[in-house]
N, C-alpha and C positions, 0 to 999 in steps of 0.2 A: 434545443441545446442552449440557444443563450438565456432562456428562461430557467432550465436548472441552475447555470451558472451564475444567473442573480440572485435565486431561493439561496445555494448556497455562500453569496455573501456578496458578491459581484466584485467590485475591485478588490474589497480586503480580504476576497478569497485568492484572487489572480495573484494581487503582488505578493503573498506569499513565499517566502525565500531560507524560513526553517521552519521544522516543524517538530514540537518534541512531546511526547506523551507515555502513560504509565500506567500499569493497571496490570493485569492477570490475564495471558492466556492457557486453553489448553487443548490439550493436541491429542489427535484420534486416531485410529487405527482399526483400517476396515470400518469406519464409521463411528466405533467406540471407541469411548476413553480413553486414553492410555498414559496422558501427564499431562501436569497443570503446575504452573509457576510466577512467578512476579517478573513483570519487565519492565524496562523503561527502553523506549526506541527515538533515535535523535536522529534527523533526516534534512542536510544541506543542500538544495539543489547547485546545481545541474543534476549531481552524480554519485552524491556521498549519504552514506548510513550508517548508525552506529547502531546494535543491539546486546543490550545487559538482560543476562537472566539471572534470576537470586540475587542475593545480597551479601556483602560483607565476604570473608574470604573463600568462600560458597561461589561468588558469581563467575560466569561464563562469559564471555563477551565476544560479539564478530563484528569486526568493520571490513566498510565494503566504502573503496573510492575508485568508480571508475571501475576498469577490471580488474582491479588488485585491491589484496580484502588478505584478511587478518584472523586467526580465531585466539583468541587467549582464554586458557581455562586454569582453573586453581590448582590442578598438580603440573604443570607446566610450567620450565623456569622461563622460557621463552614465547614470544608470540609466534606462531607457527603461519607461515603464508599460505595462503589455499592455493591449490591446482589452478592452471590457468582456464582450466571448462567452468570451473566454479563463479570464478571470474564474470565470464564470458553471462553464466546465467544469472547470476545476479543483476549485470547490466540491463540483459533485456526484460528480465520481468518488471524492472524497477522502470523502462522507459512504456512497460504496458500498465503501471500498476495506477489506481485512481488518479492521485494525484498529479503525477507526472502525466496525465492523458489531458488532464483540465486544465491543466495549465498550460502547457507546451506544444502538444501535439496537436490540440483543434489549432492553433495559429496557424500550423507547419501548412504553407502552399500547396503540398500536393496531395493531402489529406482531404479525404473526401467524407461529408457527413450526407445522410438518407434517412428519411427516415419512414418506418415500415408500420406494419398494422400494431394495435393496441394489445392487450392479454389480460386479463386476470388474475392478480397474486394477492392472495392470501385476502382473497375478497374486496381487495384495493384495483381498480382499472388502471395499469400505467399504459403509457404512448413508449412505444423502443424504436430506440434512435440507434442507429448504426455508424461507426467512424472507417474509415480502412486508410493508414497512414503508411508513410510512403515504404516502407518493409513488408506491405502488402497483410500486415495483422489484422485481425478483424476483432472486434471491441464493440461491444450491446452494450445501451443504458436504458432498465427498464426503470422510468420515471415517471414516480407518481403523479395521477392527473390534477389532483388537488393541492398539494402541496409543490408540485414541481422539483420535490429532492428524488434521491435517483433509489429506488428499495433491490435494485442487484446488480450486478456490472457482469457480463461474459467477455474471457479474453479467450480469441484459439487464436494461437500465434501461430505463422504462414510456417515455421519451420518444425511444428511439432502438429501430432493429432488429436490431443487432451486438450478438453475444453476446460477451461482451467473459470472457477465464478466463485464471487466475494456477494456478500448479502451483508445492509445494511438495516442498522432501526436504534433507536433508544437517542436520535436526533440532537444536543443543547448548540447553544453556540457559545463559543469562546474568541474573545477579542473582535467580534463582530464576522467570524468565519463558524458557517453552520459543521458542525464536529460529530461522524457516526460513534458512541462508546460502544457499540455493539457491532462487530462484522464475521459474520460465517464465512469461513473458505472452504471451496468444494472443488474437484478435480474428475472429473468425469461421474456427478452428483454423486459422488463418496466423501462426505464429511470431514477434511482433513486437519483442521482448525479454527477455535471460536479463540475471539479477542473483547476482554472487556477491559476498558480504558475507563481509567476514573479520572484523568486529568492530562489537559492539554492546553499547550503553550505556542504561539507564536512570534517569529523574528525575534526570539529573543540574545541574539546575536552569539551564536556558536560560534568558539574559536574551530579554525580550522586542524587544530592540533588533537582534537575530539575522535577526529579520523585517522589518524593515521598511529602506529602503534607505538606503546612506549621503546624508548632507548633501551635497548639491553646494557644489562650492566657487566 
C-alpha cells in the first residue's frame, strides 16, 4: 500500500485537497454504448463534487455537498434538490471512491489493510491488497508489480451486493500527482462507463460557492 501511494505521488498526492479535471465520457448499457459527452468534474474534499456535462446553454450540471446535491438542467428555471437516498448515495460511494480511499480511509484507525495472493491482468502480474474500513466495506487494489500504480480497484460495499470496479491505464502526472486519463467502470462486470480525461488540475483553490447552487432569482 504505501509503495502505491508513493508511485502515485507520495505527499503531493496525499495533500491533495481539490481536484478538477475534463475530458469526455461515455455511458453504456447492458455493456454497449449508449452516450457520450463532454465534462468537467470539480471535487473539494471532505465531501463536495460538482459535475457539468455539455456546454454553453446545453449543459447539465449536479452538485453533491455532503448529503445534499443539486441537479440544474437547461430547461429548468430552478435548481431542483435531489431525494434525500440520492444524497445518502452519493456520500458513500464518494467515501468508497479512489481517491477518497487513498487519502482518508487507509489513515482511519480501525481500517484494516491485508494483503492477498497476486493475479494476472492483462498479461501484467499485480499483488491485491485488500482495505476493510470501519462500515465494514471491502475495497481491492490490484497493483501493478512493476510499476506499483494500481490497474483496477473492487469496491462491494457491506450494504449492497454489486460489486461495483473502476479500471485504470493511460497513467501522466500532473503537478507531481500520478493522474489515470483512462478509467472503466463496471458493476457486476457489466460495462457501465468509460471516462477519458484530457486535463487535470490540482489545489487550485475552489471557491466553495462552486458547490452549492445558484440563488434563484
Amino acid at each position: 500500500m504505501d509503495q502505491m501511494i508513493q508511485a502515485l505521488g507520495g505527499p503531493a498526492f496525499v495533500d491533495v485537497k481539490e481536484i478538477q479535471t475534463g475530458g469526455r465520457f461515455f455511458a453504456f448499457t447492458k455493456g454497449e454504448l449508449s452516450g457520450s459527452d463532454i465534462f468537467a468534474d470539480y471535487i473539494k474534499f471532505p465531501d463536495m463534487e460538482r459535475t457539468e456535462f455539455g456546454f454553453g446553454k446545453n449543459k447539465s450540471i449536479t452538485i453533491n455537498r455532503g448529503t445534499e446535491g443539486w441537479k440544474i438542467e437547461p430547461k429548468e428555471k430552478e435548481p431542483q434538490p435531489m431525494p434525500v437516498k440520492a444524497g445518502e448515495e452519493f456520500l458513500a460511494n464518494f467515501k468508497t471512491s479512489f481517491d477518497y480511499v487513498l487519502r482518508f480511509v487507509v489513515k482511519q484507525p480501525q481500517t484494516t489493510i491485508q494483503s492477498l495472493s497476486s493475479e494476472i491482468i492483462d498479461f501484467k502480474r499485480t499483488d491485491v491488497v485488500e482495505l476493510r474500513d470501519p462500515a465494514k466495506n471491502r475495497i481491492r487494489f490490484y497493483v501493478d508489480r512493476e510499476t506499483k500504480l494500481p490497474v483496477k480497484m473492487q469496491i462491494r460495499r457491506s450494504d449492497e451486493t454489486k460489486l461495483n470496479e473502476e479500471q485504470y491505464g493511460n497513467w501522466h502526472k500532473f503537478q507531481g500527482v500520478m493522474t489515470p486519463l483512462f478509467v472503466g467502470r463496471y458493476k457486476d462486470g457489466v460495462k457501465i462507463m468509460e471516462i477519458r480525461a484530457e486535463t487535470a488540475a490540482y489545489n487550485s483553490g475552489l471557491s466553495d460557492n462552486l458547490f452549492s447552487p445558484p440563488a434563484t432569482k
